[in-house]
C-alpha positions in Angstrom: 0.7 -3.3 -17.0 0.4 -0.6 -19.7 1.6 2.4 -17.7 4.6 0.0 -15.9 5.8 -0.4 -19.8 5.4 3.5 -20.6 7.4 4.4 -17.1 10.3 2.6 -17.9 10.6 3.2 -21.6 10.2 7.2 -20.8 12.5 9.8 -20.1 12.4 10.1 -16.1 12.7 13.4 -15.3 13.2 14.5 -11.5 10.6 16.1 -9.9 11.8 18.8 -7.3 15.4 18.6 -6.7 18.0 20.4 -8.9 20.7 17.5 -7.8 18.8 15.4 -10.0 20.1 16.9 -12.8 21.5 13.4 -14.1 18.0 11.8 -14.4 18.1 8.8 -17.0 16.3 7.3 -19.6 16.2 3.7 -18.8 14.6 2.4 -21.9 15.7 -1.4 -22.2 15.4 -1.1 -26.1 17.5 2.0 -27.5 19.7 5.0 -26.3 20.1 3.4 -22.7 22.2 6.2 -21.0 22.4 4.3 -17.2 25.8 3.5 -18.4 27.4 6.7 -18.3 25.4 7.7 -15.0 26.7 5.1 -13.4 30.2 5.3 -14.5 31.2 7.0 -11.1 29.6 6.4 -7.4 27.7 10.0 -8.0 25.3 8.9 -10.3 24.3 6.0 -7.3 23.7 8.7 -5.2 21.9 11.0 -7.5 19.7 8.3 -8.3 18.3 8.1 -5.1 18.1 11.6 -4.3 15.7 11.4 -7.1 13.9 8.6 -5.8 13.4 11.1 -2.3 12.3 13.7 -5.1 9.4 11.5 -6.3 8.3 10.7 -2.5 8.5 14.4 -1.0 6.1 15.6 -4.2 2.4 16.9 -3.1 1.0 13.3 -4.6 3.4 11.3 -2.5 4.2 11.6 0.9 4.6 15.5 0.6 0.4 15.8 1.1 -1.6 12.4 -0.3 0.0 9.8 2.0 0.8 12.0 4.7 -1.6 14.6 5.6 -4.0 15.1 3.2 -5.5 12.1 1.4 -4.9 9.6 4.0 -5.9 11.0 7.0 -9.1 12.4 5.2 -9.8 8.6 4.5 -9.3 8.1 8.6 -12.4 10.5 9.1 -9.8 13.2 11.2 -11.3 15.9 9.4 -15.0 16.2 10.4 -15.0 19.8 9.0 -15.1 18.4 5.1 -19.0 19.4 4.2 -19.1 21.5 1.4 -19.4 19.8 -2.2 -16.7 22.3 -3.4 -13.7 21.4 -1.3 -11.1 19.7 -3.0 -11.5 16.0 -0.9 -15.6 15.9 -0.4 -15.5 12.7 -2.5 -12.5 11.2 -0.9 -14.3 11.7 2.6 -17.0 9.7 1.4 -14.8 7.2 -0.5 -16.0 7.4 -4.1 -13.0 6.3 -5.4 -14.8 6.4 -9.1 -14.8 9.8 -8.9 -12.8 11.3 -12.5 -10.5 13.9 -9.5 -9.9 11.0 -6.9 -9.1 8.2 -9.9 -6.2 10.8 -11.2 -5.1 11.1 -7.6 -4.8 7.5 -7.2 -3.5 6.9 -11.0 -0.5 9.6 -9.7 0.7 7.6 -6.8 0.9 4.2 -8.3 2.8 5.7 -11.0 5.1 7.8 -9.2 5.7 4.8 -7.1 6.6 2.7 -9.3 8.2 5.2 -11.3 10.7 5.2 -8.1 11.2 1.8 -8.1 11.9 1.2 -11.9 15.4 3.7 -10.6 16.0 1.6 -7.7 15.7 -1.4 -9.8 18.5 -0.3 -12.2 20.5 1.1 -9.4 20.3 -2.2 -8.2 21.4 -3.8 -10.9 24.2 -1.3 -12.0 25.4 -1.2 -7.9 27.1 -5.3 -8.9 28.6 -4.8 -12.0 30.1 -1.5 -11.4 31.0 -2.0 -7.3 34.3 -0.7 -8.3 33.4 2.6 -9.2 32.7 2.9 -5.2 35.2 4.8 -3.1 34.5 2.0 -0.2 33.5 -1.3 0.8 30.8 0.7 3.2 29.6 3.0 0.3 28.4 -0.1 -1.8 26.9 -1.5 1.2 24.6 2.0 2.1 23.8 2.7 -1.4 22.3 -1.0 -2.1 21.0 -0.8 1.7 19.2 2.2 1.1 17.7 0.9 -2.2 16.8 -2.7 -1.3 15.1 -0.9 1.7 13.2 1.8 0.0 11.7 -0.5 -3.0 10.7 -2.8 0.2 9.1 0.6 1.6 7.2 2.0 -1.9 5.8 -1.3 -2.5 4.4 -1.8 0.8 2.5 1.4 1.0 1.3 0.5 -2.4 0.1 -2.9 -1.3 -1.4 -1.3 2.5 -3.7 1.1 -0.8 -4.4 -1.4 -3.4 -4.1 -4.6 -2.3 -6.8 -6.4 0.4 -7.0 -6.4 4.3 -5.0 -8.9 5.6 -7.9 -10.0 7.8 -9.5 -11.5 5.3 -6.8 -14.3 3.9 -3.1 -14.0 2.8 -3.8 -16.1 -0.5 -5.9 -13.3 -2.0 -4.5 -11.7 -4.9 -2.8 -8.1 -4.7 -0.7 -6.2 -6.8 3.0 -7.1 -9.0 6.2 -6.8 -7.3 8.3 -5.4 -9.9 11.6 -6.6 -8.6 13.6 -6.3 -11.6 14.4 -4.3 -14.3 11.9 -5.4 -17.6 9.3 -4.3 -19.7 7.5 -7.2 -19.7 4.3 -7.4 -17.5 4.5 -8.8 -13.9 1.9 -10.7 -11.9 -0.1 -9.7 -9.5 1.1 -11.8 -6.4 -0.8 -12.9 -3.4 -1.1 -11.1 -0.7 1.4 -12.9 1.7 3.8 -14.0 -1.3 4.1 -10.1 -1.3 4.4 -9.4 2.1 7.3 -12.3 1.7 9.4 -10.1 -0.8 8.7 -7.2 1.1 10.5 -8.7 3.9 13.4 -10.2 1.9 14.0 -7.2 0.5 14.1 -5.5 4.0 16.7 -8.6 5.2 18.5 -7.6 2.1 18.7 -4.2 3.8 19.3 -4.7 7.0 22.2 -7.4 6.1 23.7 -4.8 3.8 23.4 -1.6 6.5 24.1 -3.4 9.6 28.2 -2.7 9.6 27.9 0.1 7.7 25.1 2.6 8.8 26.1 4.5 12.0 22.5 5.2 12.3 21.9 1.3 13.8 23.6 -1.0 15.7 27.2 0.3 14.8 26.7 3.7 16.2 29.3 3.6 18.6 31.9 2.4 15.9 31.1 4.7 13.2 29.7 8.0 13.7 32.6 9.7 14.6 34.4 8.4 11.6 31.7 9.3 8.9 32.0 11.1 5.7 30.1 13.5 3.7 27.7 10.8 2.3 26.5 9.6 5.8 25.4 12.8 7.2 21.4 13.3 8.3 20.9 9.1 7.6 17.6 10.2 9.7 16.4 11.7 6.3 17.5 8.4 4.3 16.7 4.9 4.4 18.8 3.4 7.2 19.3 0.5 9.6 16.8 1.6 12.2 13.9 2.5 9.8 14.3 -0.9 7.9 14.1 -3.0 11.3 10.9 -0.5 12.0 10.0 -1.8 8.9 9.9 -5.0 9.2 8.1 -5.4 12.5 5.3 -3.1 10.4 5.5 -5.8 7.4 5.2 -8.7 9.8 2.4 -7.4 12.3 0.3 -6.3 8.9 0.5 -10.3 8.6 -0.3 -11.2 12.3 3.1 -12.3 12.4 3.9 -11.3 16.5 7.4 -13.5 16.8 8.7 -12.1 13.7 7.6 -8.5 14.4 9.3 -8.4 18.2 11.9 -9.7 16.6 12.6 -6.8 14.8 11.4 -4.3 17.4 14.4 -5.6 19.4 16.8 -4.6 16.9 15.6 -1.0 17.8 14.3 -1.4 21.2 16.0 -2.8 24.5 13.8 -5.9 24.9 14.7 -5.7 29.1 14.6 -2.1 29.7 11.9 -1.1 26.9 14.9 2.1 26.2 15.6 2.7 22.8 18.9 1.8 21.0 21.4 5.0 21.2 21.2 7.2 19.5 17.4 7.0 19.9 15.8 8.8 22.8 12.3 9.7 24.0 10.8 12.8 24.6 10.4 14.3 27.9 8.7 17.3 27.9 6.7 19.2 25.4 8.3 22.1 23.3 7.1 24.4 20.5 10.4 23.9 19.2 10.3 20.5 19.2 6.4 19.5 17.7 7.6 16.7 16.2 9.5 14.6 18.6 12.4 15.0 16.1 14.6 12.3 18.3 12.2 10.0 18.2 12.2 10.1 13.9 13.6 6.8 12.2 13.2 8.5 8.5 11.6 11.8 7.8 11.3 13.6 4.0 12.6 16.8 4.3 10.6 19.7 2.7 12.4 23.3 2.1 9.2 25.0 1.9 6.7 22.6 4.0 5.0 25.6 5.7 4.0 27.3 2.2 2.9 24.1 1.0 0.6 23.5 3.8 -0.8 27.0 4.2 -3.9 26.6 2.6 -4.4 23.3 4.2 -3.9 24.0 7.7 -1.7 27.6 7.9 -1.9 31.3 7.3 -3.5 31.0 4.0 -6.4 28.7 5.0 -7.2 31.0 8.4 -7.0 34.2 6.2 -9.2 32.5 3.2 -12.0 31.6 5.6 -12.0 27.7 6.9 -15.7 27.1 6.3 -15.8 28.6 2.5 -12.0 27.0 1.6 -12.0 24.1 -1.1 -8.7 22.7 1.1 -8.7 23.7 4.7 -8.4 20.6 6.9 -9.9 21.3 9.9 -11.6 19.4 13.1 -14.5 19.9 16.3 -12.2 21.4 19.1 -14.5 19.5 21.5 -13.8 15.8 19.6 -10.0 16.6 19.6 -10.4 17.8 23.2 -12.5 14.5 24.0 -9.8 12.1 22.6 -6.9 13.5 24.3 -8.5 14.3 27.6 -6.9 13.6 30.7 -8.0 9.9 32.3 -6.5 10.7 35.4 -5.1 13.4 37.6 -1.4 13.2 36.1 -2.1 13.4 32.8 -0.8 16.3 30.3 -0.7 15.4 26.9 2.2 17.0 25.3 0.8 16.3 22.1 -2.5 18.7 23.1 -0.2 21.6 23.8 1.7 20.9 20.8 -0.4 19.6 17.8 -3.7 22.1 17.3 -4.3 25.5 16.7 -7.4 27.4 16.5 -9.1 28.5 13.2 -11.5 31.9 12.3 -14.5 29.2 12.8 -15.6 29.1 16.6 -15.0 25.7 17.9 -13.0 24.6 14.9 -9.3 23.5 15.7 -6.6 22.5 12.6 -3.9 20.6 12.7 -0.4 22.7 13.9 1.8 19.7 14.0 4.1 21.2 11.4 4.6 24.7 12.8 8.0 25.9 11.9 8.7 22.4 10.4 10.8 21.2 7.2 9.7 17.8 7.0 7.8 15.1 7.8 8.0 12.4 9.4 7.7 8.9 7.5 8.5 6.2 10.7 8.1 7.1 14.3 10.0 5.0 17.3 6.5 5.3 18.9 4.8 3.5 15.9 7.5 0.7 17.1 6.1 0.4 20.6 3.0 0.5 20.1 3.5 -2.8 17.8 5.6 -4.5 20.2 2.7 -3.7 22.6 0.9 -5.5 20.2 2.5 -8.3 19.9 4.4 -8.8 23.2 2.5 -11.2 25.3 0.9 -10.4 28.6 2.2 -7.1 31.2 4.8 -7.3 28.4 2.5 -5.4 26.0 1.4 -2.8 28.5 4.6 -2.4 29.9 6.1 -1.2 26.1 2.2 0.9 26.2 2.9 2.6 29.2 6.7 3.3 28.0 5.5 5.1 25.3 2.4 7.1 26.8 5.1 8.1 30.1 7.0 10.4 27.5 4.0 11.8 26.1 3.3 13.3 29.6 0.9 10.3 30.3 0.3 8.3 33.7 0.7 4.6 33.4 -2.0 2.3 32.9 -2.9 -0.8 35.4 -5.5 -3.2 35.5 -7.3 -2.6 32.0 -9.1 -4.8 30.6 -8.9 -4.0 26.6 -5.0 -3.7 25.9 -5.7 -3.1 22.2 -8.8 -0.6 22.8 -6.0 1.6 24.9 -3.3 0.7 21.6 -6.2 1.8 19.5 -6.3 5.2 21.3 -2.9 6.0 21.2 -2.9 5.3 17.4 -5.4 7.9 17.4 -3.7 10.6 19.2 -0.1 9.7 17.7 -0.4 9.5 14.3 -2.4 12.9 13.0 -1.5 14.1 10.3 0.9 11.4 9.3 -1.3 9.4 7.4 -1.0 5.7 9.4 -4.3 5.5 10.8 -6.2 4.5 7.6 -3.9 1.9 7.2 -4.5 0.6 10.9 -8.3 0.4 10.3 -7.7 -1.5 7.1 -5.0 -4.0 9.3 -7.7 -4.4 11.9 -10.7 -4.6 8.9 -12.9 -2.4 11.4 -16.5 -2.0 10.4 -16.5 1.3 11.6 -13.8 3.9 10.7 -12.9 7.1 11.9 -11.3 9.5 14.6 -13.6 12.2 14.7 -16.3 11.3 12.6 -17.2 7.7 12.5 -18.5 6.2 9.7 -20.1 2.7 9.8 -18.7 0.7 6.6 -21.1 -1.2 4.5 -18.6 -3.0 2.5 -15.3 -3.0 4.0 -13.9 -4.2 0.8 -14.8 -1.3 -1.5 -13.6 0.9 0.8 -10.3 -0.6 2.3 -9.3 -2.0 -1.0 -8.3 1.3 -3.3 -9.0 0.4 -6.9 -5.9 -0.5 -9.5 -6.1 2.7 -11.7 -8.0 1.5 -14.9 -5.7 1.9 -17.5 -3.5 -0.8 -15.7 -6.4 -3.4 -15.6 -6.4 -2.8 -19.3 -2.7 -4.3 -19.9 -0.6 -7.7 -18.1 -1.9 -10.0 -15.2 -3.7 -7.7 -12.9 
């Protein structure tokens, strides 16, 4: 791949954070200056701090796989009708477009960008372990980098590589594992998935006894340092097991996936592992359920970035002439999180929406007041053990999950995954997860709000390989 060549031979500079100031050129040929970086455990955690730079940037998970770009791609926004604004073609999925093929050439690059550090950091973690002030530091720092090259290269094959539904031998996308310049293969589909998940074990082994933010929370969070403060804002036990059960159900791989679940989620009582709780009420100053958060991004200035999107700027620009606000029907989001029965009181209703200048029109307010956002929810967890569990089992982690969102429990349906479905729907706005479940379930029909009936699932589910990388390897 030409541009996988060019990344790693380039100077990579860090994107947004002024701790990066030790950013390295990892050219394998001349002037390779990982060596002195990684002379003391600083530069390991620098490194990674710049790999969070790259994912909290507008074309990352900072707008495009959060918010913006994804979710316009889930038909939430059914207010997107003017030729000017900045995602008309996106809404109708002309991918050939010249603005939508730089979007897409931006986040394969800055992904794998990301993961051309965390393949050197991998590398330099062995032979220089004793530059480490502890046993447990070696262990987070690798744990946190096996897990988020397991992470960035999933998203990138849930964009460019096929629906699952349709075979795991098709081909998808490289898995650039190590640190080369040589052009990688692209892999099948489930041969992928398989890394992704070894990758994650690799994780999970390496965090388990040294991650308070997991399974040794009782033995270790009173006796943590500096460097394991907010482990909700880096890659850690509880997001890599949340993880995993995500890899494995993409597959349709249920034993595997409760598996995991379990390693956040009581499999008896359906309670979540301390110290994971569940929301109980609903709070303005709480939007975001921020207990519930396995790994969020946090960004300083989120509110200013999302003005013109859905904020101040948008309102006072004028929704129906803006070339960004995202907005939706007040009666459609009114419709999907209406009350079934008497009981019901969505928190997420009171919390999530806000009206705009436009009469009926509602935007998202999810991010009132917020620094970050969130990357993997503990509800995204039940609702795939509801998947996958067998029987009452499934509706029981269901109506778990829908009691602490102020909802009445469901009995006697007949469509478990149609209710799932819904709560997909109503969870994820905003976030960026629901395109990805369409393309899981290879649904003929996509949207929230605005359903459109797909023609060719393929061409739409499938995001195309930039074109410069078709040009160069095995692709």
């Amino acid at each position: 791949m030409k541009n996988m060549k060019i990344i790693i031979i380039a100077l990579l500079t860090c994107l947004t954070m002024s701790s990066c100031e030790k950013w390295f050129d990892v050219s394998p040929k001349s002037d390779v200056k990982s060596d002195d970086l990684f002379k003391d455990e600083n530069g390991f955690w620098d490194v990674l701090t710049g790999v969070y730079s790259i994912m909290v940037t507008p074309s990352a998970y900072g707008r495009e796989l959060s918010f913006g770009y994804l979710d316009v791609m889930a038909q939430y926004y059914d207010k997107i009708t003017s030729q000017t604004h900045n995602y008309y073609k996106t809404k109708g999925y002309d991918y050939t477009d010249t603005q939508e093929e730089t979007r897409l050439k931006s986040i394969w690059k800055g992904h794998y960008k990301a993961i051309v550090n965390l393949n050197v950091l991998l590398e330099y973690a062995d032979k220089n372990k004793n530059v480490f002030a502890s046993e447990q530091h070696y262990r987070v720092v690798k744990g946190e980098a096996f897990g988020l090259r397991a992470f960035l290269h999933f998203d990138l094959l849930r964009l460019f590589g096929p629906s699952p539904a349709d075979g795991l031998e098709q081909q998808a996308i490289p898995y650039a594992d190590t640190y080369t310049n040589v052009a990688q293969a692209a892999l099948p589909l489930g041969s992928f998935v398989n890394r992704v998940t070894q990758d994650l074990e690799s994780a999970r082994i390496m965090l388990a006894n040294s991650d308070w933010f997991g399974p040794a929370y009782q033995q270790l969070y009173e006796k943590r340092d500096s460097t394991q403060k907010e482990r909700h804002s880096r890659m850690n036990y509880f997001t890599v097991a949340a993880l995993q059960a995500r890899a494995y159900n993409y597959i349709g791989d249920k034993e595997n996936a409760l598996k995991a679940v379990h390693e956040i989620i009581n499999e008896n009582t359906k309670e979540p592992m301390a110290p994971l709780s569940l929301t109980t009420s609903a709070s303005e100053n709480d939007r975001l359920f921020k207990n519930e958060i396995l790994f969020r991004l946090n960004i300083e200035k989120l509110e200013d970035d999302i003005s013109s999107y859905f904020g101040e700027n948008a309102i006072a620009y004028g929704v129906s002439s803006s070339a960004t606000a995202l907005c939706f029907t007040a009666t459609k989001v009114s419709n999907l999180y209406q009350a079934v029965s008497a009981g019901d009181d969505d928190y997420r209703l009171k919390l999530w929406f806000q009206p705009t200048d436009v009469s009926s029109s509602w935007m998202p307010a999810k991010y009132k007041n917020a620094k970050y956002i969130p990357i993997v929810r503990l509800s995204e967890v039940y609702l795939i053990a509801a998947e996958c569990a067998s029987g009452n089992n499934g509706l029981a982690y269901l109506n778990k999950i829908r009691a602490h969102r102020g909802l009445v429990a469901l009995e006697n349906i007949t469509d478990l995954d149609a209710e799932i479905a819904k709560e997909y729907q109503k969870e994820f706005i905003a976030e960026g997860q629901m395109f990805f479940y369409y393309k899981r379930m290879n649904l003929g029909r996509i949207g929230v709000f605005s359903n459109v009936n797909l023609t060719d699932k393929n061409k739409v589910y499938q995001l195309p390989v930039p074109t410069d990388e078709l040009d160069y390897g095995n692709m």
